[in-house]
LUMVEXMAR-569125 format. One line per 3 residues: number of its first residue (from 1); their letters; for each residue x, y, z negated of N, C-alpha, C. Coordinates in steps of 0.02 Angstrom, whole numbers, plus 32768, in hexadecimal, padded with zeros to 4 digits. Example, Ala and Ser with C-alpha at 12.3 -4.5 7.8 and 13.67 -1.06 7.14 Angstrom:
BEGIN
1 = as = 8294:7EE4:7E7A:8267:7F1F:7E7A:8294:7F5B:7E7A  8282:7F90:7E9E:82AC:7FCB:7E9B:8285:8002:7E76
end
This chain:
BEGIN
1 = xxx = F17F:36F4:E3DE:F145:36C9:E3E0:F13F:36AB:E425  F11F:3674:E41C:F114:3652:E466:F0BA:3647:E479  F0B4:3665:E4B0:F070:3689:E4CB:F065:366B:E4F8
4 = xxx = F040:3637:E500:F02D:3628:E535:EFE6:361D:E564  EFD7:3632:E5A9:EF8E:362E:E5C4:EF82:35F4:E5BA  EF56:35C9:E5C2:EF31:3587:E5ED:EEFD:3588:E5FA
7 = xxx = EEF0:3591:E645:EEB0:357E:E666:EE7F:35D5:E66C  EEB3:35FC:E65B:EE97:3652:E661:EE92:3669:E628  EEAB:3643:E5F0:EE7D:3657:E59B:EECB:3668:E599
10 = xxx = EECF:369E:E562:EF13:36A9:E549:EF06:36E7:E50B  EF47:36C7:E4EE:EF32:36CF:E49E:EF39:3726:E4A5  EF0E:3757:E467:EF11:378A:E461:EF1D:3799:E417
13 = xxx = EF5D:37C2:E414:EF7D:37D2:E3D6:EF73:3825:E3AF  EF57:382F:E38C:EF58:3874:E37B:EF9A:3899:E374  EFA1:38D9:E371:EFF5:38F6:E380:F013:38F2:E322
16 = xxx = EFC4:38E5:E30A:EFCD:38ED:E2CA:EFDA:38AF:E29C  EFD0:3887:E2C6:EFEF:3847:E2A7:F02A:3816:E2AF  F03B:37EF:E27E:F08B:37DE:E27F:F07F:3789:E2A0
19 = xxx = F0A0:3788:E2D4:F0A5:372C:E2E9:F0F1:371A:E2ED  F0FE:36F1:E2BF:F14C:36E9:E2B5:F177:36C9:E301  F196:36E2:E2FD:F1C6:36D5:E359:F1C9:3678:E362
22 = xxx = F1AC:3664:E33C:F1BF:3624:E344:F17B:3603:E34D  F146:3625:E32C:F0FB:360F:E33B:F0ED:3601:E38D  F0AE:35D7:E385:F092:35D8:E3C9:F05B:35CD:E3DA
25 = xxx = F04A:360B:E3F7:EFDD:3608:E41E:EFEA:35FF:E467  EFB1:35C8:E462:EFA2:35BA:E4A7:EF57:35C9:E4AD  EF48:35E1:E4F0:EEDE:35DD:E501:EED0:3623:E4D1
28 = xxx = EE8B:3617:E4D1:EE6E:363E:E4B1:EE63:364F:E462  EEA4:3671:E44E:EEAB:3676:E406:EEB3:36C5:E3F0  EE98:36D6:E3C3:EEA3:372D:E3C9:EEAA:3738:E37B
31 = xxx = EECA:3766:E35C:EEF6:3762:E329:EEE8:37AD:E330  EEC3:37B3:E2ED:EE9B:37FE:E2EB:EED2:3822:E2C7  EED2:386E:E2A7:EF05:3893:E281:EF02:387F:E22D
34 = xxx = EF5B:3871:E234:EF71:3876:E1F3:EF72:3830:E1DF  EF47:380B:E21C:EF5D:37A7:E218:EF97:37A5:E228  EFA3:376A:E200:EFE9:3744:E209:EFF6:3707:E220
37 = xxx = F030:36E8:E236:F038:36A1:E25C:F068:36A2:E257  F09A:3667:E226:F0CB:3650:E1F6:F10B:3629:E23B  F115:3640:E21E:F165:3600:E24E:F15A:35B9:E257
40 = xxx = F168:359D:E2A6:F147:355B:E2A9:F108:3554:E29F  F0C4:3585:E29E:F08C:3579:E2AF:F06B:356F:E300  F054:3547:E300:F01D:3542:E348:EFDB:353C:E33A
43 = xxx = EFC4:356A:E369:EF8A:3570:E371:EF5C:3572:E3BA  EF5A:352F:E3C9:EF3B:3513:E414:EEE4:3527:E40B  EEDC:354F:E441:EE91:3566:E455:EE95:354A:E48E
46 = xxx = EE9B:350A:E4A6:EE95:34FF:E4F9:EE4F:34E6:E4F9  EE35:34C7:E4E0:EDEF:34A0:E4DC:EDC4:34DA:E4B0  EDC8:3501:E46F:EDB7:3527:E44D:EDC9:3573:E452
49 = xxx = EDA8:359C:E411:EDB7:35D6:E422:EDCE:35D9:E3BF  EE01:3600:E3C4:EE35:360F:E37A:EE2D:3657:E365  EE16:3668:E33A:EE04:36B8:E322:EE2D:36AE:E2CD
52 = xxx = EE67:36D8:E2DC:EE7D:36DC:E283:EE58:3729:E264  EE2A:3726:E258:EE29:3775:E265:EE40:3784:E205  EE3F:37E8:E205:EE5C:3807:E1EB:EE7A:37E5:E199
55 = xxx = EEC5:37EF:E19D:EEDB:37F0:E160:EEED:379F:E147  EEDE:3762:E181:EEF2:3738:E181:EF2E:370C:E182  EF4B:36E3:E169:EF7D:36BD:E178:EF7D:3673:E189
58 = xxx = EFA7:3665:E1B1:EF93:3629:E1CE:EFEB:361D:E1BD  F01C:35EC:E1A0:F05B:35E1:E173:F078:35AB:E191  F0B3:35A3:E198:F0ED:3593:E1A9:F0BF:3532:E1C5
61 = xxx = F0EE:352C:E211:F0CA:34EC:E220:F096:34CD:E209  F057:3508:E20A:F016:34E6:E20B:EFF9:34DA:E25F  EFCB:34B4:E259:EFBA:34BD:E2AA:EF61:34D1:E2A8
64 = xxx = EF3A:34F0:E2B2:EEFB:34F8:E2C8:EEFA:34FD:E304  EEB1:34B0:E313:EE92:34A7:E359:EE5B:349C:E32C  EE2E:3490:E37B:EDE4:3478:E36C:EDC4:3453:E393
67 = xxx = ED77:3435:E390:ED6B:3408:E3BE:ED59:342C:E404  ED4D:3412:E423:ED28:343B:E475:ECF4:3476:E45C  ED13:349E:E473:ECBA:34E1:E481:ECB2:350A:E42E
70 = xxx = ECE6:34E8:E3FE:ECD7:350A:E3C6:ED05:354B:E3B9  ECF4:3581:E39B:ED0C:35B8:E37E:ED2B:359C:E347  ED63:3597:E337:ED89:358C:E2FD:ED94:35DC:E2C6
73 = xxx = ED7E:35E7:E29F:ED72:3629:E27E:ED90:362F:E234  EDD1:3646:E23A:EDE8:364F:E1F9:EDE7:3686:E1EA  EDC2:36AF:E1B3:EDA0:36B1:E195:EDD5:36FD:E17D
76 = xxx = EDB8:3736:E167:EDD8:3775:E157:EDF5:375D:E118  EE4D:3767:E11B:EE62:3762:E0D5:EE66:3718:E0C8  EE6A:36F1:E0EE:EE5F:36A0:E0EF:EE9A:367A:E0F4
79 = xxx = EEC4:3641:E0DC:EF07:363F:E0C4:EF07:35F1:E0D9  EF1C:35CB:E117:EF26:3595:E13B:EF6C:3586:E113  EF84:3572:E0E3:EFC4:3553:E0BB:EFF8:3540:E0F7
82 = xxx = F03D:353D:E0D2:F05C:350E:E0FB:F067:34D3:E117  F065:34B3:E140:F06D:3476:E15D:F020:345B:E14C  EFE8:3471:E174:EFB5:345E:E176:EF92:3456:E1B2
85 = xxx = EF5F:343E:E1B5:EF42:3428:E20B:EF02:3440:E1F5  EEF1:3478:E207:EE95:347F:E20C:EE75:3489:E25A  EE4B:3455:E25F:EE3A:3425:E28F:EDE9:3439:E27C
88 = xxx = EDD4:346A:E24C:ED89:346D:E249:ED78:34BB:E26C  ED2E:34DE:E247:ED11:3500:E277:ED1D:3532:E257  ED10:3548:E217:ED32:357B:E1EA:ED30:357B:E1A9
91 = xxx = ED5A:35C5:E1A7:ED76:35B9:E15E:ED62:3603:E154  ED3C:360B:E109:ED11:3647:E0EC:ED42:3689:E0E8  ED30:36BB:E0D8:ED66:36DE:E0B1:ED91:36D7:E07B
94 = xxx = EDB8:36F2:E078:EDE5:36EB:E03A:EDFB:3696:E025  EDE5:3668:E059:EDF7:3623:E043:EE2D:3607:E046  EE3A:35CD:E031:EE89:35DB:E034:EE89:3585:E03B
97 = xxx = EEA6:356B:E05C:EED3:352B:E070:EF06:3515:E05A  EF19:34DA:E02D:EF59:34D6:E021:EF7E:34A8:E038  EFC7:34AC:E014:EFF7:34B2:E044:EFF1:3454:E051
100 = xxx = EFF8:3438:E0AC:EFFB:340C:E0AF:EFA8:33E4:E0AD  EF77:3410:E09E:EF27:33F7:E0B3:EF0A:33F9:E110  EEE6:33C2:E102:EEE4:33D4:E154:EE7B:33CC:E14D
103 = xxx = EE67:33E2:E17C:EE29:33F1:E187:EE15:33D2:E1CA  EDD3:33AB:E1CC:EDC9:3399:E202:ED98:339A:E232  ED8F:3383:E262:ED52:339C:E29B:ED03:33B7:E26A
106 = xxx = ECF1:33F7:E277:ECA6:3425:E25F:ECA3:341B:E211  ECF9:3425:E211:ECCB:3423:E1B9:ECF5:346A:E1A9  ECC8:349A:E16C:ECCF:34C6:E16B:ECEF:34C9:E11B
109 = xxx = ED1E:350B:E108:ED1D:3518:E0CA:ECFF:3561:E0BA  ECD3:356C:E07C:ECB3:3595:E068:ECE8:35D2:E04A  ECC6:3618:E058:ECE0:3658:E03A:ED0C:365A:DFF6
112 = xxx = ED40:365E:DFD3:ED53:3658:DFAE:ED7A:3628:DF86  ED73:35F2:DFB2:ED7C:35B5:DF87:EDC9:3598:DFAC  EDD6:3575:DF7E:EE0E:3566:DFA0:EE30:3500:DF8F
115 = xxx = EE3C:34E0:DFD1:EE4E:3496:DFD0:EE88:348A:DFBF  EE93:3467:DF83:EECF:344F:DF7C:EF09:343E:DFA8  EF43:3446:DF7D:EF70:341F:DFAE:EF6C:33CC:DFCD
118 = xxx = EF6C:33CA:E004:EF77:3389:E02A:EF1D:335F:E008  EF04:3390:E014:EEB3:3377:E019:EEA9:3366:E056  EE77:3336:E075:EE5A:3326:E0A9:EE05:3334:E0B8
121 = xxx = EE05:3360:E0DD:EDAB:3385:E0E1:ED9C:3359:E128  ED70:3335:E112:ED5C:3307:E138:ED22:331B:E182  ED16:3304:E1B8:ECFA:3321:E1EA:EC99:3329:E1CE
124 = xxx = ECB2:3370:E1D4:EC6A:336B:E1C8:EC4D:339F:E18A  EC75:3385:E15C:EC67:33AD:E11B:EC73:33FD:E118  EC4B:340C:E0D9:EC3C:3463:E0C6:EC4A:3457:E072
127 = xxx = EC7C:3480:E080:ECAD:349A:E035:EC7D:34DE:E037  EC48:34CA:E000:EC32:3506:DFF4:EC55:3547:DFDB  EC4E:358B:DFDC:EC66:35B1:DFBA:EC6F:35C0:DF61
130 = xxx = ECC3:35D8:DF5B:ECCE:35EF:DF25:ECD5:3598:DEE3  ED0C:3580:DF00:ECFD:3530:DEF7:ED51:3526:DEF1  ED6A:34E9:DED0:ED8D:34D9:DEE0:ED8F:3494:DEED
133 = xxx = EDA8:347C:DF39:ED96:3431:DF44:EDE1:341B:DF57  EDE7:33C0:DF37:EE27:33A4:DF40:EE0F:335B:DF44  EE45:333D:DF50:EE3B:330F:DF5E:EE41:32EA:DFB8
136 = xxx = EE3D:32A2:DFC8:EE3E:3284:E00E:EE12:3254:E013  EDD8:3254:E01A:EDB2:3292:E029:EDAF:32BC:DFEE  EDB3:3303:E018:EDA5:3341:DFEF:ED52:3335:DFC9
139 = xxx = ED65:3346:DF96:ED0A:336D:DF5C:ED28:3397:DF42  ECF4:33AF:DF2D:ECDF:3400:DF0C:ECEA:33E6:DEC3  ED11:340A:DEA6:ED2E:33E7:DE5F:ECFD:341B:DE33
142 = xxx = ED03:346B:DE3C:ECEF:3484:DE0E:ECF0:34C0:DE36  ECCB:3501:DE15:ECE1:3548:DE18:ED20:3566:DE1F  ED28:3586:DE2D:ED66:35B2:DE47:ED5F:35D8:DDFE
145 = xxx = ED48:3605:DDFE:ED30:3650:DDE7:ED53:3637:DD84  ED86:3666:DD7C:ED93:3656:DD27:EDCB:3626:DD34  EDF2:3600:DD66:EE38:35D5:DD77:EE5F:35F0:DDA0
148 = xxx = EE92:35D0:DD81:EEE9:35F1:DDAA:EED6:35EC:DDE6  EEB2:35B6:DDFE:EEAE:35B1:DE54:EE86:35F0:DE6C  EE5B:3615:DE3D:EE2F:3654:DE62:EE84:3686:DE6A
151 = xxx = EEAB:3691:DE34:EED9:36B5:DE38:EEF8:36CE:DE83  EEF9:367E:DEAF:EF1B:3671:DEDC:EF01:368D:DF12  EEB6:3679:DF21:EE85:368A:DF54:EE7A:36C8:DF48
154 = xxx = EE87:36E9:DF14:EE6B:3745:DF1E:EEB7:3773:DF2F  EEED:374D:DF27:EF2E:376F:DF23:EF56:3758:DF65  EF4D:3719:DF77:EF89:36FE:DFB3:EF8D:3730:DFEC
157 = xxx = EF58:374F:E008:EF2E:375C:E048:EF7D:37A9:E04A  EF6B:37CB:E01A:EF8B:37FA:E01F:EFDC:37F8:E003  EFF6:37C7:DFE6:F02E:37BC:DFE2:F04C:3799:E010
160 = xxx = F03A:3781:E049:F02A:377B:E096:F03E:37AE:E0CA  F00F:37DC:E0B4:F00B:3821:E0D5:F036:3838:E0C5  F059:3857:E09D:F094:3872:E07B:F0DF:3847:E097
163 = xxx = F0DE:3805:E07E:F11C:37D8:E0A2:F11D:37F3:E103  F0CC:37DF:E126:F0E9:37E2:E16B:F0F4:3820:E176  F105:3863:E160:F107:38AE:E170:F155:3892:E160
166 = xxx = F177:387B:E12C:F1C1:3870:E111:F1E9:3852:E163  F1BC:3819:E174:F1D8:37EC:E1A9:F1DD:381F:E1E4  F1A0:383B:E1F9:F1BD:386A:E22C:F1D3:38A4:E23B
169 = xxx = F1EC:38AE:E205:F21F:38EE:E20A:F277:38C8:E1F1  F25A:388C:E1D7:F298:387A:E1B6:F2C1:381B:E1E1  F2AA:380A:E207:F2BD:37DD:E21F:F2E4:37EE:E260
172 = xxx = F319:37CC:E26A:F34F:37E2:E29E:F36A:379B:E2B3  F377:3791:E2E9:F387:373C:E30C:F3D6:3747:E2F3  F3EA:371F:E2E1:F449:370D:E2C1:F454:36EC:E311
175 = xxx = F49E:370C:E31A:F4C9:36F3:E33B:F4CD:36AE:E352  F4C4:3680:E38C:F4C9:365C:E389:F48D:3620:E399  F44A:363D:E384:F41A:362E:E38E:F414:3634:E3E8
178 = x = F3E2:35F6:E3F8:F3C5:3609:E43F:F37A:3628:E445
end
């Protein structure tokens, strides 16, 4: 992993959590136990402060920042997709992001619920909880609770947890690599 200070802030990693060797925190970002941080993720706290806390994943080249002075707060059990940009203030428990959605300045997503793929959450807005919202701009289409998409948001978090325990006991640099 690549760790870096700026300006005295520097990221804090639990012993219990997995940040793939290729990830990268800068500033003030702290990555509670049993969170995860995917290959090719960044996560810049130079202006903000970044909390993945417990049981989180943050997936392969996503990037979370935020605006000046804000706590960016993802959310216990909370699932940032791949190749996504969340750029808002937080994200509930168990919520889940999909792959390629990006989120933008103070807008929040609610406990449970989870944004389509390659949705756009516009600055400002609140994805209430237990919801599923899609769309560019993102809306709230319907309930979660009784759809395949609840399947996702109650199950990803820990099939997460399970994969990054695989990665670090099981990943080894090949020959050849710098």
């Amino acid at each position: 992993m690549f760790l870096y200070e700026f300006e005295g802030r520097r990221p804090q990693v639990h012993p219990e959590a997995f940040v793939a060797p290729t990830a990268t925190l800068i500033g003030d970002v702290r990555i509670e136990k049993g969170a995860s941080v995917w290959y090719g993720a960044v996560l810049r706290a130079d202006i903000c402060t970044i909390i993945v806390r417990e049981g989180s994943n943050i997936q392969d080249n996503s990037v979370v920042h935020g605006a000046p002075d804000v706590v960016v707060d993802i959310g216990p059990n909370a699932t940032v997709a791949h190749a996504c940009v969340f750029h808002g203030d937080t994200m509930g428990e168990k919520s889940l992001l999909g792959n390629g959605s990006t989120v933008l300045d103070h807008a929040s997503i609610g406990a449970g619920s989870l944004v389509a793929a390659g949705a756009v959450v516009t600055p400002g807005t609140k994805i209430p909880e237990g919801v599923l919202a899609a769309g560019a701009p993102a809306e709230t289409k319907r309930p979660i609770e009784g759809t395949g998409a609840h399947f996702w948001v109650e199950t990803n978090a820990a099939y997460y947890a399970e994969l990054a325990e695989r990665h670090r006991a099981g990943v080894v640099p090949v020959d050849g690599n710098s």
